[in-house]
Each structure stands twice: as C-alpha cells, then as structure tokens.
C-alpha positions, -999 to +999 in steps of 0.1 A: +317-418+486+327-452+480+350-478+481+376-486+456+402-511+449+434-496+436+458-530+428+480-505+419+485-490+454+488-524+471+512-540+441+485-564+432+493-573+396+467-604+383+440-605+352+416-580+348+389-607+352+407-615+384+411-580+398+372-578+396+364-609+417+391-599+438+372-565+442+337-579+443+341-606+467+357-580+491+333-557+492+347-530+472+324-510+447+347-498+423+386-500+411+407-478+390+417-483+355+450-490+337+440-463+311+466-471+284+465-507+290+432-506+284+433-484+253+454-508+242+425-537+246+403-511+231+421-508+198+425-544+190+392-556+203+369-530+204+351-514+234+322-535+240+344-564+239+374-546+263+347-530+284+325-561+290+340-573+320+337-540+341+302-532+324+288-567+338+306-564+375+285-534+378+320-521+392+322-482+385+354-466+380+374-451+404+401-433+389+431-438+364+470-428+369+478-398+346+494-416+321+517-380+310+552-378+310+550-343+326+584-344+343+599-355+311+614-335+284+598-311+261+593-342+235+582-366+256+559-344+277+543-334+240+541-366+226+520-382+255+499-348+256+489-351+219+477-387+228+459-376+261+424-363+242+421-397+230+427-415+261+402-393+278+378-396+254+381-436+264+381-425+305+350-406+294+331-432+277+337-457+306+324-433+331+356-420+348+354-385+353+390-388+378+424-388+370+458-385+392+495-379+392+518-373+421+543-342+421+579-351+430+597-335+462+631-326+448+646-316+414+678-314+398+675-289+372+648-266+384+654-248+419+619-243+439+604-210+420+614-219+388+602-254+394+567-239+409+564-223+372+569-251+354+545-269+374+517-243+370+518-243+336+520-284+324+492-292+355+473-266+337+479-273+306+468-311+310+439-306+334+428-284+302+427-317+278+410-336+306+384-311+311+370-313+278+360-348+289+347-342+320+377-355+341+393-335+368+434-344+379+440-348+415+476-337+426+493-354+453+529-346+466+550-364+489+558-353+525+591-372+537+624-352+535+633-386+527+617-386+490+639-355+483+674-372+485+695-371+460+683-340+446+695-309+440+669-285+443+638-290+471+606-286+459+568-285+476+564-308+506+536-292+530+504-293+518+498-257+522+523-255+492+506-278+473+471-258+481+488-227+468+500-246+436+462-253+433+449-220+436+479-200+413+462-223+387+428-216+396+414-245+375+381-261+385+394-290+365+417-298+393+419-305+427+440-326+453+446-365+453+447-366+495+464-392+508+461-388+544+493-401+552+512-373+532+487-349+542+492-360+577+527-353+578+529-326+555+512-308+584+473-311+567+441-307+588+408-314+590+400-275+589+421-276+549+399-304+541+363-281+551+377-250+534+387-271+499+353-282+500+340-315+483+348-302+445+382-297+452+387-332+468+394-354+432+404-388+452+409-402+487+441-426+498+436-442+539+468-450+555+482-450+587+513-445+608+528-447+639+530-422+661+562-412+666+567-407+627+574-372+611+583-358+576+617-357+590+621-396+599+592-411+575+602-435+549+572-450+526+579-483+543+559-468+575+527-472+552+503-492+576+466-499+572+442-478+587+436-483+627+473-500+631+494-471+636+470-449+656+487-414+644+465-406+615+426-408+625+409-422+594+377-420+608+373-387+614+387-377+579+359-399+566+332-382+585+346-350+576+344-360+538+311-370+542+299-339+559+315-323+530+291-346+507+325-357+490+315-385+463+347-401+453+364-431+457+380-440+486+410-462+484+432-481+509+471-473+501+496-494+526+532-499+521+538-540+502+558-547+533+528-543+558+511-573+537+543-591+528+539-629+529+503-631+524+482-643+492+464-620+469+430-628+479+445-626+519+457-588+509+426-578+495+406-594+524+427-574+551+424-539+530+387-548+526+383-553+564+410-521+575+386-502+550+352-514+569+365-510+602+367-473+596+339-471+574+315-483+604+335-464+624+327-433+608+294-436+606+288-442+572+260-463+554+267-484+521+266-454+500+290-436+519+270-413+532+264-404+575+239-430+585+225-405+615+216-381+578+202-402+551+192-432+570+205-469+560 
C-alpha cells in the first residue's frame, strides 16, 4: 500500500503544480486525480502536455471521484454514463485502475428496498464501463443517523448492508471505499476486513474519533486525524491490510475544522506526520508492506 494525498478530502484547493510539491515534500507517494478537470486539460492541450507534471513527480495515481450523476435523473445519470468510457479510457492511460463514489444514507423518493434496487443496478451498470479499462469503483456509505435527516425514506447505514449491496452485485469490478471512520461506526471489524480480502478493498480513508462518538450522536465535524481521538485504532487496520497484501492508496480524510486556521503547506505537514505516525506504528516499511516480512 501506499500513501496518497487526496486535497479533495482535506479541502485543499491550489494548482496542480502546487498540489504535487505539496505532496512530494510531505512524503506522500501518490494523489488522486480530478478526472474531468483533467479531461478537460487533456482536450485542449493534449496528454503529454496535461500529463507532464504528474509523469515527471514520479507521483502515481491514487484514485479519482466517480465523476456519474448516478443519484440524478434518468437523463442526467445517461448523459454522464455515455461520457464515462472516455473518461476511463483517460484514468487508464494515466495508470489509475481506482475509482470511488459514496452512497447517500436517506432518500426521498425511493423507500429502502426499492432504493436497494436501484442501487444494484446503476453500481453495476457503471462498474461495467469502468471495467473495460481496468478500473474497479469503491463504494462507501455514510454511518451517522445524522446524514439521513431531512429525508424521507432511510437507506443503508451499517456496513454489513453495504457488504450485502456488494455481494447481490457480485461484480469483481467493485469493491468498498473503507473509510474507517464510517466503518467504525457503522459497526465494521477487523474480521469484515480479512473475509473481503485485499481485492475487494478498492481504497483506504484514516480518521479518527473520540470515544464517546456513535452513529447516533456523530456529525462529520468529529473527523479527527488519526491517533487524536483514540476510538478508531488505525494502526491495527493498517497491519491488517497489509497482512491482507492490500496495494492501494491510503489516504488521510479529517474534518476542515480539525485543521482550521492553519496554512496549506501546515495541513499537509500535519496529515503527512498523523499518516507516519501510524504507518511506523504499524509496522510498515516504505512500500507499505510489514517490515518483520519483507525486510526494509
């Protein structure tokens, strides 16, 4: 496995030549892709020219956000998938062989079995068209009662749900996008993680929280780094993922407000380090592998 910078997780919004030195000069090996910003670079400049930046970092590519209106209506939802093969195809070429998208907990116009079927079919249908190019779709849900309000209709929130989800669609083009904080408090263990196995493990998101903090009282604010909240034990889900042999990226996904006040290059320092900490903790070498099993 290794470690990736997601500006999107920590709201990090600069150049592209300045997410890379952010990225590089914090010890990350890798960072996600705007996909259709950059397939927008790569129609007007070509791709050498929109690549060049990310080919001479050495950077690889973590992952890129699903960039489907899935939830959307019938014409939206069509539109975006006609245009997804050719996205891919860009993904492909670049080397990123992950994509993810996040399922909402509540809906107002499909109650929970109806909603289920709708689900099924559009994550199958699009982790089809990403297939074809070697990309499999992690699918991550949200935990807190508190990201259903509002709605009508309750929809998957445990991640036992969202493991059933996975297997009615019995794709091996998809998988789950963990973030151990949802998984943590949608009542995940480390025993789901051994019996997905590696290949069913698309990406990996390291937060923590405090340790009074349930599904029932959790708002996204209570995002903290890794090691500061002492309820979710990053390190052993690390180890674990490594036993496993998982080789994805590894990102660090804290609420804004637990870095609020502090420069760009600060953030990206203190994600860098909260990554690190657990890293060494978990006995991992700079490849991401056990240290005590491959040597350093």
């Amino acid at each position: 496995m290794f470690k990736n910078f997601s500006s999107e997780a920590l709201e990090v919004s600069v150049r592209d030549s300045e997410i890379i030195e952010l990225a590089l000069s914090h010890g990350f090996k890798a960072l996600d892709l705007d996909l259709a910003d950059f397939a927008e670079q790569v129609a007007t400049q070509g791709m050498a020219k929109a690549s060049r930046l990310i080919v001479s970092s050495r950077l690889k590519i973590g992952s890129f956000r699903l960039p489907v209106r899935w939830e959307e209506d019938e014409a939206e939802y069509k539109a975006d998938l006609e245009r997804l093969p050719e996205l891919a195809k860009i993904a492909e070429q670049m080397g990123c062989t992950r994509a993810t998208t996040t399922i909402e907990a509540g809906s107002d116009r499909r109650p929970y079995h109806e909603n289920f079927e709708y689900h099924r079919r559009r994550l199958a249908e699009m982790a089809g068209v990403l297939g074809a190019h070697k990309i499999r779709l992690g699918v991550g849900f949200l935990a807190p009662i508190s990201c259903r309000a509002g709605h009508a209709f309750q929809f998957l929130q445990k991640f036992d749900e969202l493991l059933l989800l996975l297997r009615v669609i019995g794709s091996n083009d998809i998988g789950v996008a963990l973030d151990v904080w949802h998984w943590h408090l949608g009542g995940g263990t480390l025993d789901h993680l051994r019996s997905l196995g590696a290949d069913k493990i698309v990406t990996v998101s390291l937060a923590d929280a405090d340790s009074e903090i349930t599904a029932e009282n959790a708002t996204l604010a209570g995002r903290k780094l890794p090691g500061d909240g002492g309820a979710i034990d990053s390190t052993a889900v690390l180890t674990t993922l490594a036993e496993l042999n998982y080789d994805g990226p590894v990102s660090v996904a804290p609420d804004k407000s637990q870095l609020a006040g502090l420069s760009r290059d600060k953030i990206v320092k203190n994600t860098g380090a909260a990554l690190d900490r657990v890293w060494k903790a978990a006995g991992l070498n700079v490849a991401g592998r056990l240290a005590t099993v491959s040597g350093r």
